[in-house]
ROBA-717111 format. One line per 5 residues: their letters; for each residue x negated, y negated, z of C-alpha. Coordinates in pm, 1 decimal, decimal comma, always signed. Each point is the difference from the previous one (the first is absolute). Example, Ala and Ser with C-alpha at 12.3 -4.5 7.8 and 13.67 -1.06 7.14 Angstrom:
<rs>
as = -1230,0 +450,0 +780,0 ~ -137,0 -344,0 -66,0;
</rs>
This chain:
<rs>
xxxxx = +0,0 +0,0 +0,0 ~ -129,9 -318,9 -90,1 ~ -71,3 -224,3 +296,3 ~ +228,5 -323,0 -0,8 ~ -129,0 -355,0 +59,0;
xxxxx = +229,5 -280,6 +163,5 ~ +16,5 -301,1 -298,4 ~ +269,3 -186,3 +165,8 ~ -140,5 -380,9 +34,0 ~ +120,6 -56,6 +330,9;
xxxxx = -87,9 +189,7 +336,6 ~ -21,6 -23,1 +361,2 ~ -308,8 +125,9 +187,9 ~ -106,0 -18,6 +337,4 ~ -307,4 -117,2 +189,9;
xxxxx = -148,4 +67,8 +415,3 ~ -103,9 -345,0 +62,8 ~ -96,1 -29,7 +361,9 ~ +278,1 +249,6 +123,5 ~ +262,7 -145,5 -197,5;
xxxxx = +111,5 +150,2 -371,7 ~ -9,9 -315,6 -241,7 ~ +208,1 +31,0 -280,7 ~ -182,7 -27,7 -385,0 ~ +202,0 -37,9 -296,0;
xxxxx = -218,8 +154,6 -293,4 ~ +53,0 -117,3 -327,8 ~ -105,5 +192,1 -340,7 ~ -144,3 -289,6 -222,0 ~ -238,6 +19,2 -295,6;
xxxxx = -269,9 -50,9 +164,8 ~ -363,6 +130,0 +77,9 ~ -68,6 +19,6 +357,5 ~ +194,1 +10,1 +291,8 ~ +132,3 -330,2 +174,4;
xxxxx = +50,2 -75,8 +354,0 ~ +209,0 -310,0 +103,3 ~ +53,7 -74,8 +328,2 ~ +260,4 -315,4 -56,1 ~ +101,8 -298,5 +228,8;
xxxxx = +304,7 +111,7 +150,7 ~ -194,2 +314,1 +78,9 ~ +119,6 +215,0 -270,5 ~ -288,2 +246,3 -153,7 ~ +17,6 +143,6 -354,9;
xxxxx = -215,6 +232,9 -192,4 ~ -14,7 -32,7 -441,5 ~ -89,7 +296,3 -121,1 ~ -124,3 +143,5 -371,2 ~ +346,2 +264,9 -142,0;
xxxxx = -264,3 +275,6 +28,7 ~ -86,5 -32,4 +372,6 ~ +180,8 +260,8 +213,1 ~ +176,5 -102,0 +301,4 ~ -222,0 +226,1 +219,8;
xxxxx = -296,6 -220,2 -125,1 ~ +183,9 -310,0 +77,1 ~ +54,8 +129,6 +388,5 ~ -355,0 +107,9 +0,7 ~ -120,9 -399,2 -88,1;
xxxxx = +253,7 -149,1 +261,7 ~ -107,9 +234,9 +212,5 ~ -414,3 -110,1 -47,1 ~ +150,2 -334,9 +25,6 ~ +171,0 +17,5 +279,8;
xxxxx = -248,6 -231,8 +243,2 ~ -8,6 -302,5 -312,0 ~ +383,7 +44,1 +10,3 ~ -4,8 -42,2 +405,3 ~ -228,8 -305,7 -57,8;
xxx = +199,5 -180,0 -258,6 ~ +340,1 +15,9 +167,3 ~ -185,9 -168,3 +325,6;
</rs>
């Protein structure tokens, strides 16, 4: 069976930041890399290339878990 991959352009992951889960709306764009916004009112949001998988998405929010912390300070 071939193994699926989730294209929809909108999801919802989560991130440990200090104890508390911190919402991170990931976003398929055409794009290269992956990019981490961590926005005024607090809200963080990850771009990511169509051919990234979701499980390599969590693994990057979850390396940048402490530069999340310090941003939302």
């Amino acid at each position: 069976m071939p193994r699926t991959r989730d294209t929809s352009a909108t999801c919802t992951l989560m991130v440990e930041v200090s104890g508390a889960s911190i919402p991170v709306v990931v976003t398929r764009k055409r794009v290269k890399n992956l990019n981490l916004r961590v926005k005024a009112d607090g809200s963080v949001s990850l771009s990511i290339p169509a051919t990234t998988s979701l499980r390599a998405a969590q693994a990057f929010l979850d390396r940048r878990a402490a530069w999340i912390a310090a941003h939302l300070e």
